[in-house]
FIKOLZA-1660 file (N, C-alpha, C; in steps of 0.1 Angstrom, whole numbers, plus 5000, padded with zeros to 4 digits):
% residues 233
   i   px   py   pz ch aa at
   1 6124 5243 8114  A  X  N
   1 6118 5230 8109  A  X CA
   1 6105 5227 8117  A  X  C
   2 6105 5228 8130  A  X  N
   2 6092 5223 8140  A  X CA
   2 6085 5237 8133  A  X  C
   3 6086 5246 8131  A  X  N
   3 6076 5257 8128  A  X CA
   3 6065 5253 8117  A  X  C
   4 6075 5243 8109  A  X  N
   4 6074 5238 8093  A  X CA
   4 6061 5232 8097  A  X  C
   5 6060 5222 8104  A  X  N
   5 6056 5214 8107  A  X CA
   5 6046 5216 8112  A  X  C
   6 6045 5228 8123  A  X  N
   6 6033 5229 8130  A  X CA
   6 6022 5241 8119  A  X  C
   7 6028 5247 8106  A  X  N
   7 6024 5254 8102  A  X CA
   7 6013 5243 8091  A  X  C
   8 6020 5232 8090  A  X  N
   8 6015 5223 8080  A  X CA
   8 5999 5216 8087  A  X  C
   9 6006 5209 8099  A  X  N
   9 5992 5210 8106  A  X CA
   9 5985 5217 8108  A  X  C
  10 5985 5231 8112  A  X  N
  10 5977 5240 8114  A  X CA
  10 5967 5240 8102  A  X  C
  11 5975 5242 8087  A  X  N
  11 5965 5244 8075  A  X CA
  11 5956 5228 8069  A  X  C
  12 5965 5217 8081  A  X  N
  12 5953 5206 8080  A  X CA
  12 5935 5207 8082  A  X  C
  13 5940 5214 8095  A  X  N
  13 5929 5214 8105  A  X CA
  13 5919 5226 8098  A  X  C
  14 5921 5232 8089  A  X  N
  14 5914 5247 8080  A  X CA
  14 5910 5233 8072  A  X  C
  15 5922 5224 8065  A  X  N
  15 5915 5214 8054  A  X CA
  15 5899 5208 8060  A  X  C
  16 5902 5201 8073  A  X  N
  16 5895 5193 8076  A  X CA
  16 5879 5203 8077  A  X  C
  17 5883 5210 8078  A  X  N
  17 5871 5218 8085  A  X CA
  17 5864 5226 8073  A  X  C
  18 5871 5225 8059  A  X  N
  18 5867 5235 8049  A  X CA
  18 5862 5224 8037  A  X  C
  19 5871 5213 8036  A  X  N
  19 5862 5205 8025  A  X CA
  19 5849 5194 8033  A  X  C
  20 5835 5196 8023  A  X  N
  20 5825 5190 8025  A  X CA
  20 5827 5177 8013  A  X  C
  21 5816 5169 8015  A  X  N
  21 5814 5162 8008  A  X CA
  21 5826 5150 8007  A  X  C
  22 5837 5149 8012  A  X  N
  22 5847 5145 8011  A  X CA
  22 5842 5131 8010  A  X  C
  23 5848 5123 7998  A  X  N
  23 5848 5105 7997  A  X CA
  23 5861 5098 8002  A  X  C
  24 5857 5082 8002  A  X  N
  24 5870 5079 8005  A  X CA
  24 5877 5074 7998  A  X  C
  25 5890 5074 7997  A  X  N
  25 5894 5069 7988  A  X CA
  25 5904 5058 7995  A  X  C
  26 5907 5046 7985  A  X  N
  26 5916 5033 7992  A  X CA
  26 5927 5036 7990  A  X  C
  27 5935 5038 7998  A  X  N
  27 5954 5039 7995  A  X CA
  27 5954 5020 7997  A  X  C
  28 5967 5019 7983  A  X  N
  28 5972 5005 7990  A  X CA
  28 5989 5008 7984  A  X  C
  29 5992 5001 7991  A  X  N
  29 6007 4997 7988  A  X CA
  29 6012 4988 7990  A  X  C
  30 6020 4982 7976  A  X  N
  30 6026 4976 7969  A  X CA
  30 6040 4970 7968  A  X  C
  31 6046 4967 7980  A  X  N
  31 6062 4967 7984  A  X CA
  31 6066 4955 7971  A  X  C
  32 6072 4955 7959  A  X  N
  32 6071 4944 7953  A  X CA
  32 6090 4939 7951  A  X  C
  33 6097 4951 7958  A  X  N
  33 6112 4952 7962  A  X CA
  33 6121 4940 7971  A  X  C
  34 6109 4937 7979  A  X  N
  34 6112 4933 7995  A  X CA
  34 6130 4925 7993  A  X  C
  35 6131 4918 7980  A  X  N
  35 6142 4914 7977  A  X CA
  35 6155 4919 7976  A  X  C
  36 6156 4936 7975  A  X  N
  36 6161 4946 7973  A  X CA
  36 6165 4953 7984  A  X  C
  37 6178 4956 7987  A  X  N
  37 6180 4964 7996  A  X CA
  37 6171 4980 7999  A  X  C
  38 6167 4983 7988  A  X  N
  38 6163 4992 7987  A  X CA
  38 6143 4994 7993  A  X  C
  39 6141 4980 7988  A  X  N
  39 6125 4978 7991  A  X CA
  39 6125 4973 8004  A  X  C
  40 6140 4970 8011  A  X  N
  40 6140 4969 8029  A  X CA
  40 6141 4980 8035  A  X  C
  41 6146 4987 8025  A  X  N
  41 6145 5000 8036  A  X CA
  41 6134 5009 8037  A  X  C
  42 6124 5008 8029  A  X  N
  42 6110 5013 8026  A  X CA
  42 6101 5006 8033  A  X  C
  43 6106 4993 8039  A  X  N
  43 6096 4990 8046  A  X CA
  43 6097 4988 8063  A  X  C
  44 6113 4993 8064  A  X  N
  44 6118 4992 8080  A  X CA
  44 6118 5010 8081  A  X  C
  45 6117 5018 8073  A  X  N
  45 6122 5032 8076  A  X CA
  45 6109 5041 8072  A  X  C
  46 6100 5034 8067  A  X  N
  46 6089 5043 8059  A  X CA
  46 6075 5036 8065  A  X  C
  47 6078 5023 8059  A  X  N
  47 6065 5016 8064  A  X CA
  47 6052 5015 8054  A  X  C
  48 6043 5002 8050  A  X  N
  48 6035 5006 8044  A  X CA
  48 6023 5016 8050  A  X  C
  49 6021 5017 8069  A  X  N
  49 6014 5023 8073  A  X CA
  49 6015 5039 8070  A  X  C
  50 6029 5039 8072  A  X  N
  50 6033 5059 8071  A  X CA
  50 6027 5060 8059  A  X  C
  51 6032 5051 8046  A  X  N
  51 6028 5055 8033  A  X CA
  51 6014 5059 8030  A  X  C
  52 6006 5051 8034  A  X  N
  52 5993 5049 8032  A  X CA
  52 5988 5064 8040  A  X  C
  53 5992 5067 8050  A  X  N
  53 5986 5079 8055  A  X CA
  53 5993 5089 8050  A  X  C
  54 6003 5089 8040  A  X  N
  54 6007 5104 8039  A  X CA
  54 5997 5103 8029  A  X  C
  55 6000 5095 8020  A  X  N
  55 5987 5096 8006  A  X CA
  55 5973 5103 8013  A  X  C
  56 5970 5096 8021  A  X  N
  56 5957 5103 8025  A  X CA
  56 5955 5119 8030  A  X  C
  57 5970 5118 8037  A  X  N
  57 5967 5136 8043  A  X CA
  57 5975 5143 8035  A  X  C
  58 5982 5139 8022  A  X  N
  58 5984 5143 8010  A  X CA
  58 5975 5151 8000  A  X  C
  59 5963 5137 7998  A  X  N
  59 5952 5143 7988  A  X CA
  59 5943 5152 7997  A  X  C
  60 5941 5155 8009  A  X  N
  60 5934 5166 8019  A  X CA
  60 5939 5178 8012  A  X  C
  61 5951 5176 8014  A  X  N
  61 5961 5186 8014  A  X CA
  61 5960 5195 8003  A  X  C
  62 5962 5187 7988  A  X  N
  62 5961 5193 7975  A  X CA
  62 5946 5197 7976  A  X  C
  63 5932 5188 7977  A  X  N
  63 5918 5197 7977  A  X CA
  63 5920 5209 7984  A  X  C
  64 5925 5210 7990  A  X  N
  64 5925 5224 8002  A  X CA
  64 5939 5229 7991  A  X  C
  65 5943 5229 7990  A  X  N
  65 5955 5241 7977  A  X CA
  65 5949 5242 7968  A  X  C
  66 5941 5232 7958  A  X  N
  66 5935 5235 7945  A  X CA
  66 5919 5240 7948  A  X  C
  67 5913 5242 7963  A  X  N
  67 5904 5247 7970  A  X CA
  67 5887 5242 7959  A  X  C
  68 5895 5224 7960  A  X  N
  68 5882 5216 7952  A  X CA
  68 5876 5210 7969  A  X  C
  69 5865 5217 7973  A  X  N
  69 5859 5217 7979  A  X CA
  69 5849 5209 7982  A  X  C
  70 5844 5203 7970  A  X  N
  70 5832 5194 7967  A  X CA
  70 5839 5182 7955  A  X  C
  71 5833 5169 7960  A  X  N
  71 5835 5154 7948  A  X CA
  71 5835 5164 7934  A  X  C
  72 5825 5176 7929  A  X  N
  72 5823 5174 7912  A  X CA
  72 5832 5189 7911  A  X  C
  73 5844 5192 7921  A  X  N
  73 5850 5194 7913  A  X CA
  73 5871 5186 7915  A  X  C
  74 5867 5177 7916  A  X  N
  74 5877 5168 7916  A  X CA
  74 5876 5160 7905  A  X  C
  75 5890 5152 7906  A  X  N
  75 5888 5136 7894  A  X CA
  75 5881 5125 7904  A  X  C
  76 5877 5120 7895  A  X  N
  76 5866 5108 7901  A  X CA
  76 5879 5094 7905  A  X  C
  77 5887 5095 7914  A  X  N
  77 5898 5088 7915  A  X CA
  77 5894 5079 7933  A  X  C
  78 5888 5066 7934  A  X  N
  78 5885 5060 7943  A  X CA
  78 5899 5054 7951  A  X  C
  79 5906 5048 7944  A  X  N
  79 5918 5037 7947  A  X CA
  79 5932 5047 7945  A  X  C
  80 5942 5046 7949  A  X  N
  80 5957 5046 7946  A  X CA
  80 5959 5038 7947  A  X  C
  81 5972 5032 7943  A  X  N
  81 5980 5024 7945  A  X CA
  81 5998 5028 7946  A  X  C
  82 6000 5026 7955  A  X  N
  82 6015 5026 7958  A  X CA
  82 6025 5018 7951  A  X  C
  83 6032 5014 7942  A  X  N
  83 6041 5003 7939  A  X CA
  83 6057 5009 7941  A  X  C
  84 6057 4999 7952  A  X  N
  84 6075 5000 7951  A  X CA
  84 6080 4987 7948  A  X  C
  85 6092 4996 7935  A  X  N
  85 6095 4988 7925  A  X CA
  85 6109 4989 7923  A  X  C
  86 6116 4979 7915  A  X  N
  86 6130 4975 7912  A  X CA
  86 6133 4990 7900  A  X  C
  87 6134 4993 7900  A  X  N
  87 6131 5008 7889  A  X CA
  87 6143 5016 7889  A  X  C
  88 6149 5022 7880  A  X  N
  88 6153 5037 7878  A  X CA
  88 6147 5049 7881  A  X  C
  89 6147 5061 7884  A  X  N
  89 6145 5073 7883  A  X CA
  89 6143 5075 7900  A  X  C
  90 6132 5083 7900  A  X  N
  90 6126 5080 7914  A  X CA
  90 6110 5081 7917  A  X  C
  91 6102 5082 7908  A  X  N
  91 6091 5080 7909  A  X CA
  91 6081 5089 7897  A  X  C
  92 6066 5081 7895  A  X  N
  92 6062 5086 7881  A  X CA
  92 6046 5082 7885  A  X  C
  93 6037 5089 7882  A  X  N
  93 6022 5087 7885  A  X CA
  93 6019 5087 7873  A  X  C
  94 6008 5075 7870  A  X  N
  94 6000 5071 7858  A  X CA
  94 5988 5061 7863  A  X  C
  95 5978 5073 7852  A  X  N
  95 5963 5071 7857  A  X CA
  95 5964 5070 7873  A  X  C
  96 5957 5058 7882  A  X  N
  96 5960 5062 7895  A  X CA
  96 5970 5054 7903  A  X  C
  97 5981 5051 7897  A  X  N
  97 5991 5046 7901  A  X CA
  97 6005 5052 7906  A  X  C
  98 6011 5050 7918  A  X  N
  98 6024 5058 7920  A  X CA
  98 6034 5045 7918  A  X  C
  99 6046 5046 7911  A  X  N
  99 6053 5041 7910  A  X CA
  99 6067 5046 7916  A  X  C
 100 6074 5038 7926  A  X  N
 100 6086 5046 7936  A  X CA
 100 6096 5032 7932  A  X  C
 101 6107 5043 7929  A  X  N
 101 6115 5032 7930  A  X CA
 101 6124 5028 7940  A  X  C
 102 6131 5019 7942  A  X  N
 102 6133 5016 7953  A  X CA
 102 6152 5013 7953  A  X  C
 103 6152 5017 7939  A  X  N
 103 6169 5018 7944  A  X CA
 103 6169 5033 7947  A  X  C
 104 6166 5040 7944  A  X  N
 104 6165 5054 7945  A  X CA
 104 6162 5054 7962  A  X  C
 105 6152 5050 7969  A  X  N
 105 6151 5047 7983  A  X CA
 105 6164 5046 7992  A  X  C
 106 6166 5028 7983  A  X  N
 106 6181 5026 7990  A  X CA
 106 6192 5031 7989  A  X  C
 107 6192 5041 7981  A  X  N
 107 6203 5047 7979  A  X CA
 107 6207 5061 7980  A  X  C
 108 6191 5066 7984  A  X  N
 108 6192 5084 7989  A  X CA
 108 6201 5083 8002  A  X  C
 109 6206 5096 8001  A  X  N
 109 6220 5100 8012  A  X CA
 109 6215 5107 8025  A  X  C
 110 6202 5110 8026  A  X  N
 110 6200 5118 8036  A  X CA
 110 6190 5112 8043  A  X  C
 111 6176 5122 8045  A  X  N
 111 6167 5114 8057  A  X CA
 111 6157 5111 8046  A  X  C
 112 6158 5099 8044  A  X  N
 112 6149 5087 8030  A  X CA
 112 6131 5089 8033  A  X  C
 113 6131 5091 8049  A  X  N
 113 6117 5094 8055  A  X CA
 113 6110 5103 8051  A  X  C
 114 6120 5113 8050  A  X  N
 114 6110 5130 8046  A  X CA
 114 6113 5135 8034  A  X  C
 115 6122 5127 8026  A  X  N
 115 6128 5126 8013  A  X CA
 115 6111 5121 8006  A  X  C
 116 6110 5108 8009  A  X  N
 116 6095 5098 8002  A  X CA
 116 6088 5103 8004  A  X  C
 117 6084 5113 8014  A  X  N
 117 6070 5122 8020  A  X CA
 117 6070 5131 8008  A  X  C
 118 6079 5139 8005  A  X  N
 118 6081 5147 7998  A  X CA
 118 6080 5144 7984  A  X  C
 119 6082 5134 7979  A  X  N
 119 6081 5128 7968  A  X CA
 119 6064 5122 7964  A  X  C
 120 6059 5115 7978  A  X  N
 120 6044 5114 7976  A  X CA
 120 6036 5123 7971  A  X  C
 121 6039 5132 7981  A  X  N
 121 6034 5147 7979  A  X CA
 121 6028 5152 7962  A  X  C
 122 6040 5153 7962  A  X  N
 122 6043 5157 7947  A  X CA
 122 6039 5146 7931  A  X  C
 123 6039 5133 7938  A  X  N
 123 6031 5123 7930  A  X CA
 123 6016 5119 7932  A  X  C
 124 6012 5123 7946  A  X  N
 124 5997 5124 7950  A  X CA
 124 5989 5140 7936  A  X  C
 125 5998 5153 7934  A  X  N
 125 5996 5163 7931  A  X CA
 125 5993 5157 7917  A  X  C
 126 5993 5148 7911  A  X  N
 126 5995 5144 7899  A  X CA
 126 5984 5133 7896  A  X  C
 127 5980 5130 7908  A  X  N
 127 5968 5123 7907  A  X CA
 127 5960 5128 7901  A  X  C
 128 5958 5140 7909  A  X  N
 128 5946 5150 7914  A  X CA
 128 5944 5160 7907  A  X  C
 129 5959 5169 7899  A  X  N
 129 5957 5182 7892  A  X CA
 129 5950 5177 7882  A  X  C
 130 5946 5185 7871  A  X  N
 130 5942 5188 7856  A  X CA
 130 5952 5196 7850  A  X  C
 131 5951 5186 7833  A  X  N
 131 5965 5186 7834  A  X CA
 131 5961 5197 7815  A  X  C
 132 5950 5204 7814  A  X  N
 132 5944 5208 7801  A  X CA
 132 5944 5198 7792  A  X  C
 133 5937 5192 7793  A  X  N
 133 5933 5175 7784  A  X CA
 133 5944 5173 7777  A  X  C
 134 5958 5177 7783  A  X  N
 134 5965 5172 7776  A  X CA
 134 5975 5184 7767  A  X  C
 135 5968 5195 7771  A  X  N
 135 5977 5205 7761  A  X CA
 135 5985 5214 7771  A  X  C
 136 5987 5213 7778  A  X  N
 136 5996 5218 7789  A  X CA
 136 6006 5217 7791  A  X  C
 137 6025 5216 7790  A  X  N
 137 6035 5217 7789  A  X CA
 137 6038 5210 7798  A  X  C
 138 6048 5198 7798  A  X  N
 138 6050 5190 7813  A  X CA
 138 6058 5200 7820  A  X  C
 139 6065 5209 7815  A  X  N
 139 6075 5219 7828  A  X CA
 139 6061 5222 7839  A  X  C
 140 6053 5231 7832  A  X  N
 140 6039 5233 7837  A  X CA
 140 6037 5227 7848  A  X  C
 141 6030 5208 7849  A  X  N
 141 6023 5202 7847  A  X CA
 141 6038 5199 7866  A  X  C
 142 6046 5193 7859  A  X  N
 142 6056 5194 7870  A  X CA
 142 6057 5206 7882  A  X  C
 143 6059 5218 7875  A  X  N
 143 6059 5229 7882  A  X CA
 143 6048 5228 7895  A  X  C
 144 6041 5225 7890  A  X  N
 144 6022 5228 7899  A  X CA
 144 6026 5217 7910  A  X  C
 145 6034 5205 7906  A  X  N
 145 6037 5191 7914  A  X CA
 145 6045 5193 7928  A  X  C
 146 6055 5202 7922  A  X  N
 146 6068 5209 7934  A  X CA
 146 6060 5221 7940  A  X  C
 147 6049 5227 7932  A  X  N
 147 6049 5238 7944  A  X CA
 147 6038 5232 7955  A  X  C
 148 6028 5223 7952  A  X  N
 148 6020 5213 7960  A  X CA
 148 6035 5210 7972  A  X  C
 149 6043 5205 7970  A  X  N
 149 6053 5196 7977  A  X CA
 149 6059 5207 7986  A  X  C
 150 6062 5222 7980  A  X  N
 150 6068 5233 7988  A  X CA
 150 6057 5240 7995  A  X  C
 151 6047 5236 7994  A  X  N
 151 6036 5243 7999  A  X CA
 151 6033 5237 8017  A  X  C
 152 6040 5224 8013  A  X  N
 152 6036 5212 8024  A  X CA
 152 6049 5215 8033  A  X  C
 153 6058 5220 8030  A  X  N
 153 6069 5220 8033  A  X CA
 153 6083 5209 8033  A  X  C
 154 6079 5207 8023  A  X  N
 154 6089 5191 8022  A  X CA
 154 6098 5199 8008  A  X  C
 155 6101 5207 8008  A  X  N
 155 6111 5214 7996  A  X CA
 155 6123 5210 8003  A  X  C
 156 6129 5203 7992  A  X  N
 156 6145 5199 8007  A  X CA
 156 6153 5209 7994  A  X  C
 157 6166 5210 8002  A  X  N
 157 6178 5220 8006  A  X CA
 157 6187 5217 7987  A  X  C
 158 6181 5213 7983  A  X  N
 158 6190 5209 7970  A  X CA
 158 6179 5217 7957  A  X  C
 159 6171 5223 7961  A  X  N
 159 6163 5228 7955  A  X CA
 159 6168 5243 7947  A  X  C
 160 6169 5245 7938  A  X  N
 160 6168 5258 7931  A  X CA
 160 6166 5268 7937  A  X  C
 161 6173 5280 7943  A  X  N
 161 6164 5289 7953  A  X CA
 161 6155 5299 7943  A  X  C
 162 6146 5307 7949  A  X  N
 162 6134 5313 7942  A  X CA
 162 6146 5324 7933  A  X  C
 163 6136 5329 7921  A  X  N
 163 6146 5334 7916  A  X CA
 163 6154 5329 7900  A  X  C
 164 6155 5320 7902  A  X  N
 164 6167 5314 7896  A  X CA
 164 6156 5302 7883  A  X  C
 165 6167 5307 7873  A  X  N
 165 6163 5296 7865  A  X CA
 165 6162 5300 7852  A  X  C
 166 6159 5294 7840  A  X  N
 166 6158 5301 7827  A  X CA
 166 6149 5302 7820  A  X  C
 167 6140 5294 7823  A  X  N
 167 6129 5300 7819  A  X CA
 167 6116 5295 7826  A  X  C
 168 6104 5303 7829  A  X  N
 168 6091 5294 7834  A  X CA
 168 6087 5288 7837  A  X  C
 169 6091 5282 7825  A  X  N
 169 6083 5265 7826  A  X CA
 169 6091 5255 7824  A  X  C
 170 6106 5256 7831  A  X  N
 170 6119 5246 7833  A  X CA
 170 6112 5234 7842  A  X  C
 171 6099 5238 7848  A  X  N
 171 6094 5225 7856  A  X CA
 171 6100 5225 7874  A  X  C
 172 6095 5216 7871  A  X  N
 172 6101 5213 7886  A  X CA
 172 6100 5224 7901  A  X  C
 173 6113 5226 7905  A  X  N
 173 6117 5237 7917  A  X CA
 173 6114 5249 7910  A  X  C
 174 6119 5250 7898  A  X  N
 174 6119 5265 7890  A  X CA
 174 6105 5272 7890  A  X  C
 175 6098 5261 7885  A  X  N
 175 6079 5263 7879  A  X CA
 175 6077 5264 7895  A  X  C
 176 6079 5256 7905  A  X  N
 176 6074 5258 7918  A  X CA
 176 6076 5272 7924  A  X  C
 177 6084 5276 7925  A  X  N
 177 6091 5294 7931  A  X CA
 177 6083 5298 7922  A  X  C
 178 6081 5300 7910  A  X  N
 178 6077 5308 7903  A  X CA
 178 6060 5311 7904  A  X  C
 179 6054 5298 7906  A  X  N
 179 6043 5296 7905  A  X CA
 179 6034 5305 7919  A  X  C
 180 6043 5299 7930  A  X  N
 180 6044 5309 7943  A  X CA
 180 6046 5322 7943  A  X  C
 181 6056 5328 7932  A  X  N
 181 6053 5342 7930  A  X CA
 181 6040 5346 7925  A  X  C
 182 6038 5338 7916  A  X  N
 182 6024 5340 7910  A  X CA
 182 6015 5342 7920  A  X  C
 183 6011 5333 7933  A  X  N
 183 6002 5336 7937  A  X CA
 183 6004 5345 7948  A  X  C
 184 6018 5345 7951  A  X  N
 184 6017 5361 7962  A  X CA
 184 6009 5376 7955  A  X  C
 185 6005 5371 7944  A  X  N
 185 5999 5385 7934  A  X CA
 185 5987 5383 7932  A  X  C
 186 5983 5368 7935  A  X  N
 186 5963 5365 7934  A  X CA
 186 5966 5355 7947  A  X  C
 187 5958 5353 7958  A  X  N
 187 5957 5347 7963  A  X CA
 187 5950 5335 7958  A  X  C
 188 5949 5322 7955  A  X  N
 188 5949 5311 7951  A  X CA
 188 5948 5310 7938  A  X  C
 189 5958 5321 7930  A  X  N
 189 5957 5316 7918  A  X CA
 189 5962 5305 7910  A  X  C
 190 5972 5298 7917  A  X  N
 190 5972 5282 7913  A  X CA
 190 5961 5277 7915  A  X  C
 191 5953 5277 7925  A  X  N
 191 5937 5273 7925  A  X CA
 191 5936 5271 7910  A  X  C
 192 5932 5281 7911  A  X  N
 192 5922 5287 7896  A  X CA
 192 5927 5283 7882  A  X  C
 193 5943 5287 7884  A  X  N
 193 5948 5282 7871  A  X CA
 193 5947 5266 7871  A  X  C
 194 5946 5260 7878  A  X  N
 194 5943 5245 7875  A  X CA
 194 5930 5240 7875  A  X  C
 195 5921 5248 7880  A  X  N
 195 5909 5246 7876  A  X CA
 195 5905 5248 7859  A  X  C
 196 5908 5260 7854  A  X  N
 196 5909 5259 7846  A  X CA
 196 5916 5253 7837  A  X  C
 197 5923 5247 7838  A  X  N
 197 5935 5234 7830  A  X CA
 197 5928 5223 7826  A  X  C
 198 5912 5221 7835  A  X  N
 198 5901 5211 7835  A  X CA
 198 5898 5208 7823  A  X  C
 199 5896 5218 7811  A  X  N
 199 5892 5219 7801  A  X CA
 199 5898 5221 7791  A  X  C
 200 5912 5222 7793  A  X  N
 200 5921 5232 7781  A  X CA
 200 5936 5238 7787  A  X  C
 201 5941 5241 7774  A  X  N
 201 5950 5246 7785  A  X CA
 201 5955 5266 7775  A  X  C
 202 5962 5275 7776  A  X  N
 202 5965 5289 7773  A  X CA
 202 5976 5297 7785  A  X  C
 203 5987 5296 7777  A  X  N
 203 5993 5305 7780  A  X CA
 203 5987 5316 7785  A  X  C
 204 5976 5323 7778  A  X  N
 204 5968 5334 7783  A  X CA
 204 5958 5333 7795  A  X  C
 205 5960 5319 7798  A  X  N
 205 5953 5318 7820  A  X CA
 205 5964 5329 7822  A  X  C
 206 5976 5332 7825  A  X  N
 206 5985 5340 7834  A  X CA
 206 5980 5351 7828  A  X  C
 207 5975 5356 7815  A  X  N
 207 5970 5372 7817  A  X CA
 207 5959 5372 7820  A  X  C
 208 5951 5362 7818  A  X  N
 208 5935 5366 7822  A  X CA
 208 5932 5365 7839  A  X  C
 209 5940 5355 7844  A  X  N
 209 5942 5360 7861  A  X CA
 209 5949 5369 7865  A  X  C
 210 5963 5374 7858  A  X  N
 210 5971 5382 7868  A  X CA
 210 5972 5396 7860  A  X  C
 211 5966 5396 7846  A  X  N
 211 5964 5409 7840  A  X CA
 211 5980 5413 7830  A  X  C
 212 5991 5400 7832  A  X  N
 212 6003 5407 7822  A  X CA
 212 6006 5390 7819  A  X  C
 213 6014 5391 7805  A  X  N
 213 6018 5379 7802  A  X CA
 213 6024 5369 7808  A  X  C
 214 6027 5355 7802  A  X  N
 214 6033 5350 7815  A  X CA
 214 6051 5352 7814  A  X  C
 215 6053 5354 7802  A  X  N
 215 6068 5359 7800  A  X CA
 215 6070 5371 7805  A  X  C
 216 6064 5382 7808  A  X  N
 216 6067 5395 7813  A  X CA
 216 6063 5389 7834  A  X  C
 217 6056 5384 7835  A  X  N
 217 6054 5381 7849  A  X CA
 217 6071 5372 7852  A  X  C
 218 6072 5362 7844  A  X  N
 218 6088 5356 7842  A  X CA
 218 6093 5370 7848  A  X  C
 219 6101 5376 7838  A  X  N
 219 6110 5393 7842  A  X CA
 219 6102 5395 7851  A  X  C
 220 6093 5399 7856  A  X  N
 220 6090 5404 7869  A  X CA
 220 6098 5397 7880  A  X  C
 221 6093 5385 7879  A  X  N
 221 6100 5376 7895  A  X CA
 221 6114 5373 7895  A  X  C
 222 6115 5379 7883  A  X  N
 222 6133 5376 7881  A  X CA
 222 6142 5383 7886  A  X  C
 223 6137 5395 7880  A  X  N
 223 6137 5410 7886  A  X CA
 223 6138 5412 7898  A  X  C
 224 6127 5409 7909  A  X  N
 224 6124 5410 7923  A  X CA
 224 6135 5401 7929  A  X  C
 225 6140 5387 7921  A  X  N
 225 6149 5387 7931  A  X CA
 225 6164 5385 7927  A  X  C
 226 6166 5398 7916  A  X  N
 226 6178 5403 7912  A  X CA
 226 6187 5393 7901  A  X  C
 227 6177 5386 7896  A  X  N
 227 6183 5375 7889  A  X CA
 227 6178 5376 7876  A  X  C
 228 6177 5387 7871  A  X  N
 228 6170 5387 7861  A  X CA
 228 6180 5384 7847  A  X  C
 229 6176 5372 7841  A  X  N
 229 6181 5369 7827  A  X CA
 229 6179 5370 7816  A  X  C
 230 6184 5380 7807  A  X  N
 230 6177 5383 7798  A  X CA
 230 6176 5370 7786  A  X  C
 231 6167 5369 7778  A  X  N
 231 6171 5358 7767  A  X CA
 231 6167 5360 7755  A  X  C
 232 6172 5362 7743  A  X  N
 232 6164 5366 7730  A  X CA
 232 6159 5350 7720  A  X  C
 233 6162 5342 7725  A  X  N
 233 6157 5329 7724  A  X CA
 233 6141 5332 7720  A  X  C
% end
């Protein structure tokens, strides 16, 4: 775990040193729970200070994985906002808003600290990706979210292991492993494939980067890690 950690820093300090032009942007947060067991524990266990800086060394984080280097090739996104809320699920980004809920807070079983980190993460990635104006598959669109979050190292222990799953674009942990295989074959080709997403979206980005379809790359990584499922679906 300390390895985890110092590896994540390490590829900060490449961030800091590799993107120019960098703007700033306002993190704020929104405790709107405080009445809630759940919105007390977000603010005695998390803090709005932690929050606000993971956002920040969050979106570092994704410019330096999607290797948007410069303002014109990012979204023009000045503000976030944080809202922790009386809510179901556990959290949802729209336009530049994160929404966390806060029974989900009070009610996670384990360490709620690196649980919400991990969740930022992955809801900061959603700010920031391009999502093909819209024609892009949410498994996709999710996928790219979890592998930002595994990238950081906040993949916790309940995750899918690589390998596993039924198809591609199941989203989430699945799209994450998977996406990761992908790029052990091109070095930043999530980069690229979401660059390109900027304008559109094609199944055929995974042959035109990786040279084989994205269902035969599927059987490939399935393959590799002996999990391979066939499906005539």
């Amino acid at each position: 775990m300390a390895q985890c950690f110092i590896n994540v820093f390490s590829s900060l300090l490449v961030i800091l040193a590799a993107i120019e032009g960098t703007i700033a942007v306002d993190y704020t947060v929104n405790n709107t729970a405080l009445a809630t067991s759940g919105g007390r524990v977000f603010r005695d266990k998390i803090g709005d200070a932690y929050a606000r800086e993971t956002m920040d060394f969050s979106t570092q984080f994704i410019w330096w994985i999607f290797r948007q280097n410069s303002a014109a090739d990012r979204k023009n996104v000045q503000k976030v906002i944080l809202f922790v809320e009386d809510i179901g699920g556990v959290a949802f980004a729209r336009g530049n808003e994160i929404h966390l809920s806060a029974i989900y807070v009070g009610t996670y079983p384990g360490d709620v600290k690196r649980e919400v980190t991990g969740v930022l993460y992955h809801e900061m990635a959603h700010i920031w990706q391009w999502n093909g104006i819209g024609q892009a598959n949410g498994g996709l669109i999710e996928g790219i979210a979890d592998y930002v979050r595994l990238k950081a190292g906040y993949a916790p222990s309940r995750w899918a292991k690589p390998g596993q799953g039924d198809r591609w674009d199941q989203g989430y942990d699945v799209t994450a492993y998977f996406l990761d295989y992908c790029n052990s074959l091109r070095d930043g080709f999530v980069a690229e494939l979401n660059k390109m997403m900027r304008t559109g979206y094609s199944d055929d980005f995974f042959r035109q980067l990786l040279g084989k379809s994205v269902d035969q790359l599927w059987r490939d990584y399935q393959a590799k890690f002996g999990s391979l499922q066939v499906s005539y679906i």
